[in-house]
C-alpha positions as CSV (number, residue, x, y, z in Angstrom):
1,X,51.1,-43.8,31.6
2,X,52.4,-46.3,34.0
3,X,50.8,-47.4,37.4
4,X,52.8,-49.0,40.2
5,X,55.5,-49.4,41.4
6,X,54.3,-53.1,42.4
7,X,57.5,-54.9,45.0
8,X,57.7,-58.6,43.4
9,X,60.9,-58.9,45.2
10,X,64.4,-60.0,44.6
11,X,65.0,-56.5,44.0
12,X,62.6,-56.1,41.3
13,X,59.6,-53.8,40.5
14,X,56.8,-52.9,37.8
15,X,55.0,-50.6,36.7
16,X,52.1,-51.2,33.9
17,X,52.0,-49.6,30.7
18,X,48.9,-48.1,28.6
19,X,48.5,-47.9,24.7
20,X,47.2,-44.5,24.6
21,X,49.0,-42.6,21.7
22,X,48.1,-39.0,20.5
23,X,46.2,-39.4,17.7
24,X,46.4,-35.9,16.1
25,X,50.5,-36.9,16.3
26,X,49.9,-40.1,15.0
27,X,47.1,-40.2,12.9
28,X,48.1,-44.0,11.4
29,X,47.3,-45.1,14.8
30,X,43.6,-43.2,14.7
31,X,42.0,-46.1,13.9
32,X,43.9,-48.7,16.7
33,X,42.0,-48.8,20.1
34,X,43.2,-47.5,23.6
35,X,44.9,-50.2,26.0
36,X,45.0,-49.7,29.4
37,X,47.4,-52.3,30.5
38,X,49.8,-52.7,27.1
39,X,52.8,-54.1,29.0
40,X,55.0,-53.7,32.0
41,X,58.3,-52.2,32.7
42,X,60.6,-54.0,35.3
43,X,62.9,-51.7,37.2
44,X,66.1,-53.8,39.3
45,X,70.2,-53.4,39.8
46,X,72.4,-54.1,38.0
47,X,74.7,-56.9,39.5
48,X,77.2,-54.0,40.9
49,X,74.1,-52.5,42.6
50,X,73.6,-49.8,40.6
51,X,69.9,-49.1,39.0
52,X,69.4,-51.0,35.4
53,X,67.9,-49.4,32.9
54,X,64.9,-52.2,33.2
55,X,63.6,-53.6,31.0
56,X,60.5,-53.4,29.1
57,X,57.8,-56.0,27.6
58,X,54.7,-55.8,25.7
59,X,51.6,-58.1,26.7
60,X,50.5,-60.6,23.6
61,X,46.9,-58.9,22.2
62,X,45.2,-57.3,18.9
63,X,46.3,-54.5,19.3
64,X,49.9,-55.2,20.2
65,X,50.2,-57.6,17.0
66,X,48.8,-54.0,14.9
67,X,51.3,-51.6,16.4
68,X,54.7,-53.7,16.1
69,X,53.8,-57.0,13.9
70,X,57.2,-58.8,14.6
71,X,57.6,-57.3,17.9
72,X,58.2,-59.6,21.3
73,X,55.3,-60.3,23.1
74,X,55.0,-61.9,26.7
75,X,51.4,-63.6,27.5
76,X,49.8,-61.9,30.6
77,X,48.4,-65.0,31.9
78,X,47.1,-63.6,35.4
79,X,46.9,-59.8,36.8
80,X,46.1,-61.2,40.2
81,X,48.2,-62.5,41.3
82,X,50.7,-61.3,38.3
83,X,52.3,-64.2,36.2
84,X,53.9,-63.5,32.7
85,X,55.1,-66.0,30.3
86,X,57.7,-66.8,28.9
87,X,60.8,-65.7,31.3
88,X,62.2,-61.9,31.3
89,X,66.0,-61.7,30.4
90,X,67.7,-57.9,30.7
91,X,69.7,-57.0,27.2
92,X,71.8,-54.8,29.7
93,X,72.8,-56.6,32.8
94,X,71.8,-60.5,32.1
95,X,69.1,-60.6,34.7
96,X,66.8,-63.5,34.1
97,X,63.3,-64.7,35.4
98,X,60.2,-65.0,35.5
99,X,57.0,-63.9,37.0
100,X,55.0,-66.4,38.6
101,X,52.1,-65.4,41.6
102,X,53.1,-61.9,41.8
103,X,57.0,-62.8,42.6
104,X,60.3,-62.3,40.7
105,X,61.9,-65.7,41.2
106,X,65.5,-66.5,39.3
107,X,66.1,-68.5,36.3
């Protein structure tokens, strides 16, 4: 489940992510609580203007550290407005920045 898309400019948008995996699938996650916001996708181009893949990050928390131990993890230091730490860098196109008061600005 996502929810957005959110405009924090420079070309960029996001959309939240929720922990909420089928348990009867996955039963090793039975005992690993629901998240409603787990992390956030950013959608943007590609320097040639075409759509990027995005990329996607996982927010620092309990459950996070349980699903994927050695996994990234980006602090989610204010919904409103939206700051992450540390910076975002795309593996496909380079793009790097960060979110800081609900804006994309360039690293």
């Amino acid at each position: 489940m996502t929810f957005g898309p959110i405009d924090i400019g420079h070309g960029h948008t996001v959309r939240f992510t929720s922990w909420h995996p089928d348990r009867e699938l996955n039963p090793q996650s039975a005992d690993i609580p629901d998240v409603e916001i787990f992390g956030l996708i950013d959608d943007h181009a590609k320097p040639d203007g075409t759509p990027c893949i995005g990329g996607c990050i996982v927010f620092d928390g309990d459950v996070a550290r349980r699903v994927d131990p050695d996994g990234a993890r980006w602090t989610l230091v204010s919904l409103d407005p939206l700051t992450v730490t540390p910076s975002l860098l795309c593996l496909t196109c380079t793009d790097h920045g960060f979110i800081t008061n609900g804006k994309w600005v360039p690293a």
